[in-house]
TIPAMI-412969 format. One line per 8 residues: number of its first residue (from 1); for each residue z, y, x of N, C-alpha, C. Coordinates in steps of 0.02 Angstrom, whole numbers. Layout:
NUM) Z Y X Z Y X Z Y X  ...
***
This chain:
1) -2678 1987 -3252 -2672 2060 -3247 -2660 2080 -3175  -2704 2153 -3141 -2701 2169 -3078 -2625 2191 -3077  -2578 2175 -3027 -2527 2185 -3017 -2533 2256 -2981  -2486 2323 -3003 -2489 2366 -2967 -2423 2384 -2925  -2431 2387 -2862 -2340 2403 -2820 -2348 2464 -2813  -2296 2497 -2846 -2252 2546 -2836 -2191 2549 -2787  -2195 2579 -2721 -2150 2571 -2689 -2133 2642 -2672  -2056 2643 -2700 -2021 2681 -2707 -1939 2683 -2666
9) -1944 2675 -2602 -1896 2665 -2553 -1889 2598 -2586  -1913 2561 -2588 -1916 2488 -2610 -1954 2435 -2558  -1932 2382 -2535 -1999 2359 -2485 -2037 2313 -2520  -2118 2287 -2532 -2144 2248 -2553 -2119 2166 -2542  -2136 2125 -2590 -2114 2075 -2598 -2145 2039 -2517  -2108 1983 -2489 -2164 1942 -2415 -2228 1932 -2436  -2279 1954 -2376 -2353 1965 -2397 -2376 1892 -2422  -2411 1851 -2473 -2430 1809 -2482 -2523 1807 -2476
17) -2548 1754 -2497 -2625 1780 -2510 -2631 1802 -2592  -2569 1752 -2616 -2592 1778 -2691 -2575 1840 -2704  -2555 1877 -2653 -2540 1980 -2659 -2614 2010 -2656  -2644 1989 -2632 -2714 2001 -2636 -2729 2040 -2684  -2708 2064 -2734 -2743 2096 -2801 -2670 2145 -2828  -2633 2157 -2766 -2573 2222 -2806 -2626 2262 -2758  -2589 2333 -2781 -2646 2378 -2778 -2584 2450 -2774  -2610 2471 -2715 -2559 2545 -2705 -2599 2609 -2748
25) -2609 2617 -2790 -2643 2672 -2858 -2588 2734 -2824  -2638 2783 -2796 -2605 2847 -2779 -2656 2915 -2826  -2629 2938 -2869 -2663 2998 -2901 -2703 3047 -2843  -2676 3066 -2782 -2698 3102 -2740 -2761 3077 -2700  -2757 3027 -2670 -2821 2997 -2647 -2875 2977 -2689  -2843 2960 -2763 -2910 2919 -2796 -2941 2985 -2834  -2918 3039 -2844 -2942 3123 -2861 -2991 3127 -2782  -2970 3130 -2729 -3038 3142 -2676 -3055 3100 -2676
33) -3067 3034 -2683 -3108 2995 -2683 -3183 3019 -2723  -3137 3026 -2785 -3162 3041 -2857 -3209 3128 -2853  -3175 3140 -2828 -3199 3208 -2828 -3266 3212 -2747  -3266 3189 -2707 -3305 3179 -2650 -3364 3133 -2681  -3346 3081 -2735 -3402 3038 -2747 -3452 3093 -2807  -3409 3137 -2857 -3458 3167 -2904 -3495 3220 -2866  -3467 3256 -2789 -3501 3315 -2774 -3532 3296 -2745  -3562 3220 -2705 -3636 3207 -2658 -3666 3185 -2721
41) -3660 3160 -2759 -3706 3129 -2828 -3715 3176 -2860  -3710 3253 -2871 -3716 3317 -2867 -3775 3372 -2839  -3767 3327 -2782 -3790 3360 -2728 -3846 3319 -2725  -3867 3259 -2745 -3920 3202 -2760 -3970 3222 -2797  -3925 3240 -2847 -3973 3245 -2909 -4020 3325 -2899  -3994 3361 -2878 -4031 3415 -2826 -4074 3456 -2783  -4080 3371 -2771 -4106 3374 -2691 -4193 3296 -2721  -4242 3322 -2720 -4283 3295 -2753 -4319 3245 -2693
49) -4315 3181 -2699 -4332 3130 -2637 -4286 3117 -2587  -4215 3132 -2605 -4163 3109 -2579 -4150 3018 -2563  -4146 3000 -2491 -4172 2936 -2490 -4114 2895 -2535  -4147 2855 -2566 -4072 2808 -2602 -4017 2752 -2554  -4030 2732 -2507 -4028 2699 -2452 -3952 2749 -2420  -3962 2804 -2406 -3910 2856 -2403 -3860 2869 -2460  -3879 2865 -2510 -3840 2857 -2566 -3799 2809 -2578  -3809 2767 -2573 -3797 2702 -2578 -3739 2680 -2474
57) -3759 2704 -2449 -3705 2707 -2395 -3638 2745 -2420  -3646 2815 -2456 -3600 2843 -2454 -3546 2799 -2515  -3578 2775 -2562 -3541 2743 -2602 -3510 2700 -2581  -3527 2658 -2511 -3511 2582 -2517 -3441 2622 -2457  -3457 2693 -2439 -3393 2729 -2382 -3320 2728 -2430  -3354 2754 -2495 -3315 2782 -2535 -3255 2708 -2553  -3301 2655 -2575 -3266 2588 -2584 -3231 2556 -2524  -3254 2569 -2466 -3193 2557 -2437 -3153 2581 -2416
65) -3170 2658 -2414 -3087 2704 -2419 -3061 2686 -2467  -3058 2654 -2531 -3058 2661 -2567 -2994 2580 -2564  -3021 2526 -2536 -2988 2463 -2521 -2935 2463 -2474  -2974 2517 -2406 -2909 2530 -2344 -2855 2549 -2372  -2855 2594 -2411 -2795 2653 -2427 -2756 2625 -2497  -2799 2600 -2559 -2749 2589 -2611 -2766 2510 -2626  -2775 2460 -2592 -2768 2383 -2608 -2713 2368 -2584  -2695 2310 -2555 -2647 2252 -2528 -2645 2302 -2475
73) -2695 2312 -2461 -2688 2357 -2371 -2634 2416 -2392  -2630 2452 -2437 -2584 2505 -2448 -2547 2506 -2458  -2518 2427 -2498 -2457 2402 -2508 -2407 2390 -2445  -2449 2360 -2396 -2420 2355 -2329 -2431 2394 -2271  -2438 2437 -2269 -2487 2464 -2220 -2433 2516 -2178  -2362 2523 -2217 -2305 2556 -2166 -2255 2504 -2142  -2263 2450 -2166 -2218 2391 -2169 -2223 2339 -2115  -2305 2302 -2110 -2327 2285 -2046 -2391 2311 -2021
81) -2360 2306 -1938 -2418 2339 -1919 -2491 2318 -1905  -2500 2247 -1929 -2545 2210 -1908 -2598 2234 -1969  -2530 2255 -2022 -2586 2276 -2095 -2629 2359 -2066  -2560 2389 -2052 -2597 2454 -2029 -2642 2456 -1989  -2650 2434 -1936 -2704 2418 -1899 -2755 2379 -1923  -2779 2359 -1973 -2830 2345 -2013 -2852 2396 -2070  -2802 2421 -2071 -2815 2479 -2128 -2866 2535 -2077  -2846 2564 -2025 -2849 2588 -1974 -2924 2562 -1957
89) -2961 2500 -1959 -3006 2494 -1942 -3057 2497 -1976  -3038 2503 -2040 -3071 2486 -2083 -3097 2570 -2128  -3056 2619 -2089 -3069 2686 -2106 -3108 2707 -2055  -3111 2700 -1973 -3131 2723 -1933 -3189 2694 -1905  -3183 2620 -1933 -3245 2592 -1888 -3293 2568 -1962  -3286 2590 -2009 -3322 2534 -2073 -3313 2601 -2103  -3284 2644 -2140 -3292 2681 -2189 -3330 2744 -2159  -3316 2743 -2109 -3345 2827 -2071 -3413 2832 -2041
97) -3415 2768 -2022 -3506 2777 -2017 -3548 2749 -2058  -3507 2730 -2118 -3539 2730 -2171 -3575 2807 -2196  -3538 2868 -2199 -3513 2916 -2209 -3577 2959 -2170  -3593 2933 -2092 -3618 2974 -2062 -3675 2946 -2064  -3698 2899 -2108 -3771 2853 -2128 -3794 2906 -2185  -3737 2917 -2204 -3766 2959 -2298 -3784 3027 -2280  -3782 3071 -2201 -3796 3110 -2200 -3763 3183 -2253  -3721 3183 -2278 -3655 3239 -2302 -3698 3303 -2301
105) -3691 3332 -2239 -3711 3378 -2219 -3759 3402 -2218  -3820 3372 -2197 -3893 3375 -2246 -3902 3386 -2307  -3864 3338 -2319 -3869 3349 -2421 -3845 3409 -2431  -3780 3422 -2406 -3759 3513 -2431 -3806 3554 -2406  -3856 3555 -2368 -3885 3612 -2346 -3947 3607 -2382  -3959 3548 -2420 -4015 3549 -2437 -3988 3559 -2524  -3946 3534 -2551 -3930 3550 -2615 -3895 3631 -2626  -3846 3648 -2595 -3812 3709 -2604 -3883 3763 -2601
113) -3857 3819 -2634 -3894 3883 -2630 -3869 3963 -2636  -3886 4003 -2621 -3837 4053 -2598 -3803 4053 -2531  -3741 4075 -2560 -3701 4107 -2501 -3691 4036 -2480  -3661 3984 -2524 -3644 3900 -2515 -3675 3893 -2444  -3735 3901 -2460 -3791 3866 -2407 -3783 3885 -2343  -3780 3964 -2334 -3770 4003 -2292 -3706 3998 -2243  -3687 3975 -2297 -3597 3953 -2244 -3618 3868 -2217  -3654 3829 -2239 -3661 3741 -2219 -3697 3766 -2157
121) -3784 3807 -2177 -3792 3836 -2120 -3791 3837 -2071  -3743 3899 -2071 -3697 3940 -2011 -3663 3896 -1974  -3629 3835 -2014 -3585 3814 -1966 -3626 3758 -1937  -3665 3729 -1971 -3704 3672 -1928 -3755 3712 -1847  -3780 3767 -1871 -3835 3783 -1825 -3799 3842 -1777  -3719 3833 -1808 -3678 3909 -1755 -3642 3868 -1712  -3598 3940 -1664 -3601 3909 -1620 -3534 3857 -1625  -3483 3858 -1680 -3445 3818 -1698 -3483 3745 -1715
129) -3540 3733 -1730 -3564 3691 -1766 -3583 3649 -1701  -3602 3689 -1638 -3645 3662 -1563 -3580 3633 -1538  -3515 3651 -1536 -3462 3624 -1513 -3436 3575 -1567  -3431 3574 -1627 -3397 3500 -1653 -3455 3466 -1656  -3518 3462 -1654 -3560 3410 -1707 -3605 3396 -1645  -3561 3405 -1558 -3611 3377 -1498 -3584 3317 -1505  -3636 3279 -1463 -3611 3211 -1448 -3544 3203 -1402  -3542 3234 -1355 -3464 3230 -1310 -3412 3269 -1351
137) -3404 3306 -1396 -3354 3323 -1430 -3322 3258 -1477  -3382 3232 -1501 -3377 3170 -1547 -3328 3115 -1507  -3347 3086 -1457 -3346 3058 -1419 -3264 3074 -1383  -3259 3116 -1350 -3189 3141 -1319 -3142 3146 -1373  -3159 3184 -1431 -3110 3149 -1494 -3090 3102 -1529  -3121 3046 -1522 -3112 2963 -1541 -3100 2944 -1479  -3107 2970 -1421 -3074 2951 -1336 -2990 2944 -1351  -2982 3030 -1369 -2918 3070 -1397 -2866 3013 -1457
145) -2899 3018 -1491 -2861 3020 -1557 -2857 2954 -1558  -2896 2888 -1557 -2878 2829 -1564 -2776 2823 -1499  -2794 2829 -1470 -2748 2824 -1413 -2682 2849 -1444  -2682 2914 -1456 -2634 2956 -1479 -2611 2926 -1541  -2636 2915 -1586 -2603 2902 -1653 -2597 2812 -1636  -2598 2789 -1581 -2558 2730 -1593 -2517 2708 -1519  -2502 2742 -1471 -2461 2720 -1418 -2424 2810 -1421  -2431 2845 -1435 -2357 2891 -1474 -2317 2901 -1515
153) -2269 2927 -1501 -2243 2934 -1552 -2275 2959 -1649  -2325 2994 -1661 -2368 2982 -1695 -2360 2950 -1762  -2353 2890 -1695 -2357 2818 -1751 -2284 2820 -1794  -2229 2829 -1777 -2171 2837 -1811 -2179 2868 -1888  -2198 2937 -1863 -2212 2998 -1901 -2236 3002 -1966  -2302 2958 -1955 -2340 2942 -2007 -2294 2867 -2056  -2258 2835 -2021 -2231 2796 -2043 -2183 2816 -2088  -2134 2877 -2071 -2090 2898 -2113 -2089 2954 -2158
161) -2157 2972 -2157 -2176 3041 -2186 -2253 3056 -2230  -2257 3014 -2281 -2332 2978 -2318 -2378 3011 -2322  -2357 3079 -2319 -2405 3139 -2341 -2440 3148 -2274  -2394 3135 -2222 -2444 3139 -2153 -2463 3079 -2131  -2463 3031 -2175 -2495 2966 -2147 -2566 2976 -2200  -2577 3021 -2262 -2641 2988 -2288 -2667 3069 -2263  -2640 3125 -2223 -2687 3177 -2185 -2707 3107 -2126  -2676 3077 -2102 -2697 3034 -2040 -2756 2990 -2067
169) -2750 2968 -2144 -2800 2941 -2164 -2893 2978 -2158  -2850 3033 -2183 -2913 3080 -2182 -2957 3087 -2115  -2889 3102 -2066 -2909 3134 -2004 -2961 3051 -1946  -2950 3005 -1978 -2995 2952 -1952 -3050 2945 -1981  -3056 2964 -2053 -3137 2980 -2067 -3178 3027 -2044  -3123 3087 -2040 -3168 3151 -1981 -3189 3134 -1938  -3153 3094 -1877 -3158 3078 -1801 -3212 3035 -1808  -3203 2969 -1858 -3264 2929 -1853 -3325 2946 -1864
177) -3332 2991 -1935 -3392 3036 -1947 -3416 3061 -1876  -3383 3120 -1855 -3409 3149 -1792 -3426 3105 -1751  -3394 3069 -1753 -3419 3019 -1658 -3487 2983 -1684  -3482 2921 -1748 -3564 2902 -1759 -3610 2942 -1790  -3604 2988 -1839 -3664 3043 -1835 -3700 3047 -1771  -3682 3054 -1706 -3730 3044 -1653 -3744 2991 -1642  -3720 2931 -1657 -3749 2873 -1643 -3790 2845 -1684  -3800 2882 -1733 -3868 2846 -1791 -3905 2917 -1790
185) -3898 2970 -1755 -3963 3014 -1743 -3983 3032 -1826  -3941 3037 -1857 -4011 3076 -1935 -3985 3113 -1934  -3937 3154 -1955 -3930 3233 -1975 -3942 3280 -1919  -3966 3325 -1937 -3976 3372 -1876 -3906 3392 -1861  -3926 3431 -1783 -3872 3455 -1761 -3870 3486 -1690  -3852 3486 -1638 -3866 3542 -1590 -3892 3491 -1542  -3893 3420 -1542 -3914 3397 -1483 -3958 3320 -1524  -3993 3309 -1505 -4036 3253 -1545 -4060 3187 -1495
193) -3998 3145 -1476 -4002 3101 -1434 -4053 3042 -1412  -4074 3032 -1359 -4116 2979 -1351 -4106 2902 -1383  -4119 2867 -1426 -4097 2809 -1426 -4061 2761 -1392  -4098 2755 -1329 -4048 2731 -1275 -3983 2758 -1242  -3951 2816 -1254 -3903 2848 -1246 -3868 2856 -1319  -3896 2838 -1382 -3854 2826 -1435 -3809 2746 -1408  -3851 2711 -1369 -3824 2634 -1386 -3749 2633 -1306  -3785 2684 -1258 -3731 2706 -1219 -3679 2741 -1230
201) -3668 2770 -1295 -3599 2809 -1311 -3586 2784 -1355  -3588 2707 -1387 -3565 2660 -1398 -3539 2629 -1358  -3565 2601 -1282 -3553 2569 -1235 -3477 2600 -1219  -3495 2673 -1209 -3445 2692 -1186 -3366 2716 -1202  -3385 2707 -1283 -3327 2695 -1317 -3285 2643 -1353  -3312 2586 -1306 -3268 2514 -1314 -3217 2512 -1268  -3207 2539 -1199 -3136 2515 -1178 -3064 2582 -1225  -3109 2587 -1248 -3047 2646 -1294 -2999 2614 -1325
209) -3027 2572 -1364 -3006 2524 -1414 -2977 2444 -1405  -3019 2420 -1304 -2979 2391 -1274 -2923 2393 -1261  -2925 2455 -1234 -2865 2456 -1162 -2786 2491 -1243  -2823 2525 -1298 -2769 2531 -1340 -2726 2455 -1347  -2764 2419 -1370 -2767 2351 -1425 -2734 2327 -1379  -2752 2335 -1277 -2736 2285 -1237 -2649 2315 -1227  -2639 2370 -1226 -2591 2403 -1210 -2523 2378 -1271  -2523 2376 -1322 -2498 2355 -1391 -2495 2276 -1384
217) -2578 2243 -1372 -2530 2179 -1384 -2483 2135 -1313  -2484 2184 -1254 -2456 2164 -1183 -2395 2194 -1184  -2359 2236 -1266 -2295 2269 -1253 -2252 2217 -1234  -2181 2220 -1205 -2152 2186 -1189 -2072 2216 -1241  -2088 2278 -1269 -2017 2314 -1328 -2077 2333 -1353  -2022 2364 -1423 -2061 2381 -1499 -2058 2451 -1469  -2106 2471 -1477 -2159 2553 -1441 -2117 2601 -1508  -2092 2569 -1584 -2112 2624 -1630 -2060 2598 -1670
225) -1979 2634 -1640 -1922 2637 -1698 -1928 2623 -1770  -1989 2666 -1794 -1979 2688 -1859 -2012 2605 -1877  -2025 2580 -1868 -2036 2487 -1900 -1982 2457 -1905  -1918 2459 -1870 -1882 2429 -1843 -1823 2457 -1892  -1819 2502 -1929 -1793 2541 -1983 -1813 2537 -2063  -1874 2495 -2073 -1892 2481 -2139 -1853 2430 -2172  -1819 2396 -2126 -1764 2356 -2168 -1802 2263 -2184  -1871 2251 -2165 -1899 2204 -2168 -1873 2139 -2131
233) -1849 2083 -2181 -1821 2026 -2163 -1870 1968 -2155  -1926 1982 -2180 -1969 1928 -2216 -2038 1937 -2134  -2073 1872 -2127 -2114 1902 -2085 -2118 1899 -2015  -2154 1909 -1957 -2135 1891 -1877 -2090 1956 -1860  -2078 1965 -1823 -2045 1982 -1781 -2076 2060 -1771  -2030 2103 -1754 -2070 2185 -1743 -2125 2184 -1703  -2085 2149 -1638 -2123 2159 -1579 -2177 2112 -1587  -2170 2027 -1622 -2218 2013 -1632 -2264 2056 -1681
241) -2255 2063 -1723 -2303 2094 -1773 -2350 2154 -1735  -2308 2217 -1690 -2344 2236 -1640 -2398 2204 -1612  -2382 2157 -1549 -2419 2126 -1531 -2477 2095 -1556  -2497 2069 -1602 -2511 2075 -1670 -2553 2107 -1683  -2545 2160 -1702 -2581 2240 -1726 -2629 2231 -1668  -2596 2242 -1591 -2628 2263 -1542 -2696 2234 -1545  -2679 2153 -1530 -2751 2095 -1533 -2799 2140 -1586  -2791 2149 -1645 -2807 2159 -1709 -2866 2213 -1675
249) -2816 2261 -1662 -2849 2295 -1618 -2927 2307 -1559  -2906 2266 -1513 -2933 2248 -1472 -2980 2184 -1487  -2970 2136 -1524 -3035 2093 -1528 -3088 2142 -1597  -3031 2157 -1654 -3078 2181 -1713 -3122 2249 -1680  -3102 2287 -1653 -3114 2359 -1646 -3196 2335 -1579  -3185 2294 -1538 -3225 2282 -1487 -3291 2237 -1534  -3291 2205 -1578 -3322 2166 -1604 -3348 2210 -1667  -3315 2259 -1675 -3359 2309 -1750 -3399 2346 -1683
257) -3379 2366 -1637 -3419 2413 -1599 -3483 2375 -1557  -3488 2313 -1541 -3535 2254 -1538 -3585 2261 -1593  -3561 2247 -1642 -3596 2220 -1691 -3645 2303 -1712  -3618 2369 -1717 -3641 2421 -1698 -3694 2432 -1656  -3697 2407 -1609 -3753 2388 -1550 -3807 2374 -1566  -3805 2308 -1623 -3866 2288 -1622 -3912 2318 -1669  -3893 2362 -1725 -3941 2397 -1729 -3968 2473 -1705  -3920 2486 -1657 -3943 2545 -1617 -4007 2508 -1546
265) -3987 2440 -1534 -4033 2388 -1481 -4092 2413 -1531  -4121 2370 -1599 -4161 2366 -1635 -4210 2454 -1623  -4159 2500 -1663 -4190 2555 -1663 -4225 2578 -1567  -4176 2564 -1522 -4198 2612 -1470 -4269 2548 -1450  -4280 2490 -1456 -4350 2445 -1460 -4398 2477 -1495  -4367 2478 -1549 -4452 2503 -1587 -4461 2589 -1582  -4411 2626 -1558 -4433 2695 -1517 -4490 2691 -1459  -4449 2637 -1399 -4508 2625 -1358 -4577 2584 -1370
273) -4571 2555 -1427 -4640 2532 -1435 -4671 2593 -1495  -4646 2632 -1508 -4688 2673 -1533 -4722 2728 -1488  -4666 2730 -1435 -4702 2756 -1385 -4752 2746 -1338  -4737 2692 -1322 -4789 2648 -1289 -4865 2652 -1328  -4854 2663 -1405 -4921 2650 -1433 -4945 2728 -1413  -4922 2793 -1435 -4913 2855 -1433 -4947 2842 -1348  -4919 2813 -1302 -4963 2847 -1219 -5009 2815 -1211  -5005 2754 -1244 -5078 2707 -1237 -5136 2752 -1279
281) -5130 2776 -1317 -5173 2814 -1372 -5192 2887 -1317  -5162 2900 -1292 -5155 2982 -1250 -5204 2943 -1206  -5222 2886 -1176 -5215 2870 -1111 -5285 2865 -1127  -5305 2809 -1184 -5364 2801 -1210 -5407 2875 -1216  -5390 2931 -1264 -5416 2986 -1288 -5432 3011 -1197  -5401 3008 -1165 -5413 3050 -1099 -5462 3015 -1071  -5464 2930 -1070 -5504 2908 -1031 -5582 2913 -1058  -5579 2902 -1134 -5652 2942 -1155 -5664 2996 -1157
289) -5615 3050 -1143 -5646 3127 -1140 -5668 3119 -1054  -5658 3100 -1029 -5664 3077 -947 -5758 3056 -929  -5741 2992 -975 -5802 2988 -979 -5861 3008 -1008  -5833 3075 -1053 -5876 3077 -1097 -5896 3134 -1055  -5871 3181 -1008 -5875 3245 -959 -5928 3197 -937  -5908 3144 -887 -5939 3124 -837 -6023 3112 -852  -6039 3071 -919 -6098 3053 -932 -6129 3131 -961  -6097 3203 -972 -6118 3259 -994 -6154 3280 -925
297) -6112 3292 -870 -6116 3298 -790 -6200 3240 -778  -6200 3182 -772 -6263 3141 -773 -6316 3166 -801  -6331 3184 -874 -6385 3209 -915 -6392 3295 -885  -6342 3310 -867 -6361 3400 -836 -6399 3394 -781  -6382 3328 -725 -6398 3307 -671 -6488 3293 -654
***
């Protein structure tokens, strides 16, 4: 039987592997889960030639918000930080561009009707929509927010106050959404990036996640009271466990954003060889209209 932990100013038992299968069951998250998964499958059924491929991303987003927030990871995830910081990666770098593969926003504009529509719209093609859904807004806010919610105070906050640790949950699927939506280029939006500048604002958002990860695991004191207050006997050390987190950090976060690469490499290749075919074809059509003037010019001659 799946073991479920209830922790109730209670601390979980020392993490084992056989914990693997308790399970943090929160009514509030598994209702949006629940409720986000029936309104794009909604919005599917709708929308006639909706690719399944997109469908099928958003589900597999849904499952691992779904693992970050209420598995083993949820059980531990205020307790150590090496857990949180996997939880953490696993929302921002794995569930969110899952999220921005399934295209959301498309689907509402293409399923809603009425006023619905008119408001998805408005905000995608207004001028609110040109300022969150550019690529440097994306970008300067996963600059922002990775940093902030883990070398400030922040981090305490969410530690001692649950309701603002699963808005924090939320608020890393936003940031991640926004930032790779431009880096996989499908939904429309105010700016429609070159391939090779998708794979550069990738590039350019790896020392983010360095210099965090590097900063955390080079602490020399525990950055974040509120760990140091959970009462945990079992386990390394605060500052180790920090340190810890940080690596977690810094090798996992640099190596999801790698591995990211290579199919933005793939896509911006076969852009230029489609192009390449596209000027070779222009180049051809010109050089027989060329000649075809020239031998017109001969017979007039």
């Amino acid at each position: 039987m799946l073991a479920v932990a209830v922790v109730l100013d209670q601390l979980p038992p020392p993490f084992a592997w056989s914990h693997l299968w308790q399970w943090n069951l929160d009514w509030v998250p598994t209702l949006l889960l629940l409720g986000a998964t029936a309104a794009y499958l909604a919005g599917v059924r709708r929308v006639e030639g909706w690719r399944w491929n997109r469908t099928l991303t958003f589900c597999l987003g849904i499952v691992v918000t779904f693992v970050a927030t209420e598995s083993v990871l949820g059980v531990y995830d205020t307790i150590l930080f090496e857990d949180h910081m996997v939880q953490h990666l696993f929302l921002v770098m794995i569930a969110a561009p899952l999220f921005a593969a399934s295209a959301p926003l498309d689907l509402a504009s293409a399923a809603l009707r009425g006023r619905a529509r008119a408001v998805v719209d408005g905000f995608i093609d207004g001028p609110v929509g040109h300022v969150v859904l550019h690529p440097i807004f994306g970008l300067v806010l996963y600059a922002g927010f990775i940093p902030l919610t883990h070398l400030s105070g922040l981090m305490d906050v969410t530690i001692e106050h649950e309701w603002i640790h699963n808005l924090e949950h939320i608020a890393f699927l936003v940031v991640g959404y926004l930032y790779f939506r431009n880096v996989f280029g499908i939904e429309r939006g105010p700016v429609k990036l070159h391939p090779g500048l998708r794979l550069v604002l990738l590039m350019v958002a790896v020392p983010v996640d360095t210099i965090t990860g590097l900063a955390l695991a080079m602490s020399s004191y525990n950055p974040f009271p509120a760990l140091a207050t959970q009462g945990r006997t079992w386990g390394p050390s605060v500052l180790e466990d920090v340190r810890a987190g940080g690596a977690i950090m810094w090798i996992g976060g640099d190596g999801l954003m790698l591995l990211a690469m290579i199919p933005a490499t793939v896509l911006w290749v076969r852009y230029e060889d489609r192009r390449a075919i596209e000027i070779d074809a222009q180049l051809d059509a010109a050089a027989a209209a060329d000649a075809a003037a020239e031998a017109g010019r001969d017979l007039d001659a």
